[in-house]
Phi, psi and omega in degrees: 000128184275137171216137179228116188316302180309330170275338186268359203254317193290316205298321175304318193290321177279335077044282190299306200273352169302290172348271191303329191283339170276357184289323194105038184217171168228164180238136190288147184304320159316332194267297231264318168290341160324282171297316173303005162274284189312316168302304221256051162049029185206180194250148185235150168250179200286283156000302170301301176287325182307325188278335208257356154248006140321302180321298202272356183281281180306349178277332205120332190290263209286150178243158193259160201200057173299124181248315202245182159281343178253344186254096196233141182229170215213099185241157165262152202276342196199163166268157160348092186241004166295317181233136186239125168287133172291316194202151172217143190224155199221089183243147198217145190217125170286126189270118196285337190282299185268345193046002156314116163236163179267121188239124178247123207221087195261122171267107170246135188278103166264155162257079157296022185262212136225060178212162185268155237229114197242336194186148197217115195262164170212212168192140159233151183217150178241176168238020196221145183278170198178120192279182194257353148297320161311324202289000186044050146344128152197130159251124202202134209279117220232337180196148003285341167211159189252134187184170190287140184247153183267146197233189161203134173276093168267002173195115198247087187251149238262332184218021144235152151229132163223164226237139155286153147224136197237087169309136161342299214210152165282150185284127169277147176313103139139004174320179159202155191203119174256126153261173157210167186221124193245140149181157188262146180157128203005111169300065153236040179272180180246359177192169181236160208227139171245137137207164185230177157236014171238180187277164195209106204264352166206169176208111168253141157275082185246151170234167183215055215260159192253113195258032167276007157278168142284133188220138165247154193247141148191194186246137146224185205208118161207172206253325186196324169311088178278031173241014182233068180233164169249179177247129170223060151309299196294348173308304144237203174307065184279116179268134198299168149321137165218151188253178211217149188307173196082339211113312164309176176198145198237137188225162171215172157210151186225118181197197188280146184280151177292135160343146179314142202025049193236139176259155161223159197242159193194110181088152146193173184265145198306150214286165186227126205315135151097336223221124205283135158289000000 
């Protein structure tokens, strides 16, 4: 197995802060030598992360965020461009009775970079606290073959997680590798939400809901507002509703993925007077 610390440590440090820059946060260095401890099982001294987020500092990838003399924080400066998602498919089945849905967040991955691509960071997030035993976690590898992926929770927040997932093997340039990542927790958003910080070149939505609720179906897309959005339904495909035996009923969509740090959103429920989606 080809493996280079110094190279798995910037690709792991680009991960962690893609995470944090769709959150809208940067991480203090200290907080940033922590998790890479915490992932890669070893003790790092300051020196050590301090040299290889120079390296990014200085290609351009990371910006330095000095606030104090003791205090530096860190972001990333531009998006991901070692890895492009080919495809993202996002299915979420509503439970109608508990509203608990089952969310399956299957990825295909390319390494457009030119080095091999060691740890792939993401987050799933709720609006209800939920322990991380409830959430029935699985990450499990779907092509070139299917088995269980080893994953790591490096920052356990109370209505966030956020996560390593770590491939068999590094993915080499030009590689491609489909996963999915499955767990459960509360359905009470008005929509369900994507963003990434690399390009995500197609995206399907399915939901799978009880359609004695009211639902208005579209896309929408904005950068840090969610009350500053555009609607891009017409971009691609909202396939009509259809009901499905039990009683159920399934609606999608299929289109192009939102811009690098961009959210895009799929569904909310008819809007209720008084009260902003």
């Amino acid at each position: 197995m080809v493996y280079s610390v110094a190279a798995a440590t910037r690709n792991l440090i680009c991960e962690m802060l893609c995470v944090e820059r769709v959150m809208g946060y940067a991480l203090m260095f200290r907080e940033l030598r922590r998790y890479l401890e915490a992932v890669l099982k070893q003790k790092y001294n300051l020196w050590q992360v301090g040299k290889q987020t120079t390296l990014l500092t200085r290609s351009g990838v990371l910006e330095k965020i000095p606030e104090t003399r003791k205090r530096v924080y860190y972001k990333l400066a531009k998006p991901l461009d070692y890895r492009v998602i080919e495809r993202a498919h996002i299915q979420v089945r509503v439970d109608d009775d508990t509203l608990i849905a089952r969310y399956n967040i299957t990825m295909t991955i390319r390494n457009t970079g030119r080095h091999h691509l060691y740890y792939i960071g993401t987050m799933i997030k709720g609006n209800t606290s939920r322990s991380v035993e409830n959430l029935k976690l699985r990450v499990y590898m779907q092509k070139p073959e299917k088995r269980p992926l080893r994953y790591m929770i490096y920052n356990d927040l109370q209505y966030i997680r956020q996560i390593v997932i770590m491939p068999h093997r590094p993915l080499k340039p030009g590689e491609v590798m489909t996963y999915t990542l499955s767990y459960e927790w509360d359905f009470v958003s008005n929509y369900i939400e994507y963003a990434e910080c690399t390009t995500t070149k197609q995206i399907l939505y399915e939901l799978y809901y009880d359609p004695t609720i009211e639902y208005e179906f579209e896309v929408r897309e904005f950068e840090k507002d969610p009350m500053k959005f555009e609607r891009v339904t017409g971009r691609g495909k909202l396939y009509p509703p259809r009901r499905l035996r039990g009683g159920r009923a399934l609606v999608k969509w299929e289109g192009p993925g939102p811009q690098p740090f961009y959210y895009q959103r799929f569904l909310r429920r008819v809007p209720v007077p008084g009260i902003p989606y």
